[in-house]
ChimeraX commands (.cxc) that place a marker at each C-alpha (Angstrom):
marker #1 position 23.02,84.09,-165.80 radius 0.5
marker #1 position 19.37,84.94,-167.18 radius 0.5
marker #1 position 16.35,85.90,-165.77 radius 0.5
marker #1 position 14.78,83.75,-163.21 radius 0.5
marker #1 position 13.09,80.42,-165.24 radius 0.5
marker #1 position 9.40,82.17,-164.03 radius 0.5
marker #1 position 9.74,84.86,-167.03 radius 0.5
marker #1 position 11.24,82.80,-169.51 radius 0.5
marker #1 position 14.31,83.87,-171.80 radius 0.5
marker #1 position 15.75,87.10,-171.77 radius 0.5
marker #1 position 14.47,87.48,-175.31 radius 0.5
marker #1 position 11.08,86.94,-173.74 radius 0.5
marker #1 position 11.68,89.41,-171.18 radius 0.5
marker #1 position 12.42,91.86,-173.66 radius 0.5
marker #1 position 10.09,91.55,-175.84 radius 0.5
marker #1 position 7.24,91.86,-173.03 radius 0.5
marker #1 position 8.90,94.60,-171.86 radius 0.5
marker #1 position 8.89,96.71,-175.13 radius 0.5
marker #1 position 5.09,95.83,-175.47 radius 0.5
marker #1 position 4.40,97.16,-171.92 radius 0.5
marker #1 position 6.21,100.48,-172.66 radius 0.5
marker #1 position 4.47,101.02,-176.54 radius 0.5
marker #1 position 1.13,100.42,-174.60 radius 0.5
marker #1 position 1.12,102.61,-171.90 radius 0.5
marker #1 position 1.57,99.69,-169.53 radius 0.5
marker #1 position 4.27,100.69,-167.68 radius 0.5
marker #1 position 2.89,104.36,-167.57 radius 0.5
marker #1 position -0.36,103.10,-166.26 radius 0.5
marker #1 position 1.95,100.68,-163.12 radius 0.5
marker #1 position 4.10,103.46,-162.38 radius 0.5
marker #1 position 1.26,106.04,-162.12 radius 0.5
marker #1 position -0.78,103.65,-159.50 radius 0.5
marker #1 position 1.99,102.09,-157.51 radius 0.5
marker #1 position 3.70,105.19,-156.11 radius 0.5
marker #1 position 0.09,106.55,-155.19 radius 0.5
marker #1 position -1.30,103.01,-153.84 radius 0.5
marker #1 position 1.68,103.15,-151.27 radius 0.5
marker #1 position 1.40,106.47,-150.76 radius 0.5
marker #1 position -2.14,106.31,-149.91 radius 0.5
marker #1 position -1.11,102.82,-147.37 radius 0.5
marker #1 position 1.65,105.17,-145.67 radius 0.5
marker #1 position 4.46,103.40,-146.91 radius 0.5
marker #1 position 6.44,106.32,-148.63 radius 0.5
marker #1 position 7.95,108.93,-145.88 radius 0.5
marker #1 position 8.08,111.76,-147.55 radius 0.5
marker #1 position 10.45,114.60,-146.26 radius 0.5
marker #1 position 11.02,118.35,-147.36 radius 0.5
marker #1 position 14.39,119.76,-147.46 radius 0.5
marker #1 position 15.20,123.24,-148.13 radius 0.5
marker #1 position 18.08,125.03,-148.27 radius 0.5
marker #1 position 21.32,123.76,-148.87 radius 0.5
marker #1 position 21.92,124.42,-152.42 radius 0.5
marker #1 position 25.48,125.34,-153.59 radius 0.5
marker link #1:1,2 radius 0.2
marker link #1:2,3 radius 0.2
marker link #1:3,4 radius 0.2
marker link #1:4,5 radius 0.2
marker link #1:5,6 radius 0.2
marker link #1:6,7 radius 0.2
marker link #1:7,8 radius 0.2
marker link #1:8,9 radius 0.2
marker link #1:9,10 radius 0.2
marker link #1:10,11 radius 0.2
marker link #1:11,12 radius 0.2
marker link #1:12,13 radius 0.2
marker link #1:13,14 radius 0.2
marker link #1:14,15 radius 0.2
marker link #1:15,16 radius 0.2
marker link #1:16,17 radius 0.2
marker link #1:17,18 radius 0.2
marker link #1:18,19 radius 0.2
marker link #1:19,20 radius 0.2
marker link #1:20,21 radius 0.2
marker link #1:21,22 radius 0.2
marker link #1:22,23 radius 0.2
marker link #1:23,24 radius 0.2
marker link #1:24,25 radius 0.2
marker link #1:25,26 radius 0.2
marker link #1:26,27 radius 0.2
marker link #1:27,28 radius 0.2
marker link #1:28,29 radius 0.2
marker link #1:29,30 radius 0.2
marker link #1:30,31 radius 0.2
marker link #1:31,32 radius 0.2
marker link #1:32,33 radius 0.2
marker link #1:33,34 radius 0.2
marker link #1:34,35 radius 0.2
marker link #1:35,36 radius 0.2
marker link #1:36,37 radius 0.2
marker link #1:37,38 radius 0.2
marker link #1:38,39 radius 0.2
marker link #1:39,40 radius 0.2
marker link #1:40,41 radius 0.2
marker link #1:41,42 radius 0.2
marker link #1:42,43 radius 0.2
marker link #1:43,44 radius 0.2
marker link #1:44,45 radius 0.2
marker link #1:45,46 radius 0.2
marker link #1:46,47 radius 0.2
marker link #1:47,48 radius 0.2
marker link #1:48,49 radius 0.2
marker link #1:49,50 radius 0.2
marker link #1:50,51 radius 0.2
marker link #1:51,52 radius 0.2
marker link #1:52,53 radius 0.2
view
C-alpha cells in the first residue's frame, strides 16, 4: 500500500518531503498552523500543575 495516487510514488513523497524540511518549509507550516487555529479558537488549551512524581 502507497500513498494515495494524489501525491504520486512514495519516492515522490519523499523526495518533496526532504526539500520542504532543507528549505524551511515545514518550519515556516508548523510555525503558522498551530497559531492560525489558535487565533480561530480551535486549540483548548489547559494548565495543569501539580502532580509530578
Amino acid at each position: 500500500m502507497g500513498p494515495h495516487p494524489t501525491f504520486g510514488s512514495w519516492k515522490t513523497v519523499w523526495a518533496r518531503h526532504r526539500r520542504w524540511a532543507a528549505d524551511g518549509t515545514w518550519d515556516r507550516v508548523l510555525g503558522v498552523l498551530p497559531a492560525r487555529a489558535d487565533d480561530d479558537g480551535l486549540i483548548g488549551w489547559r494548565l495543569a500543575a501539580g502532580g509530578w512524581r
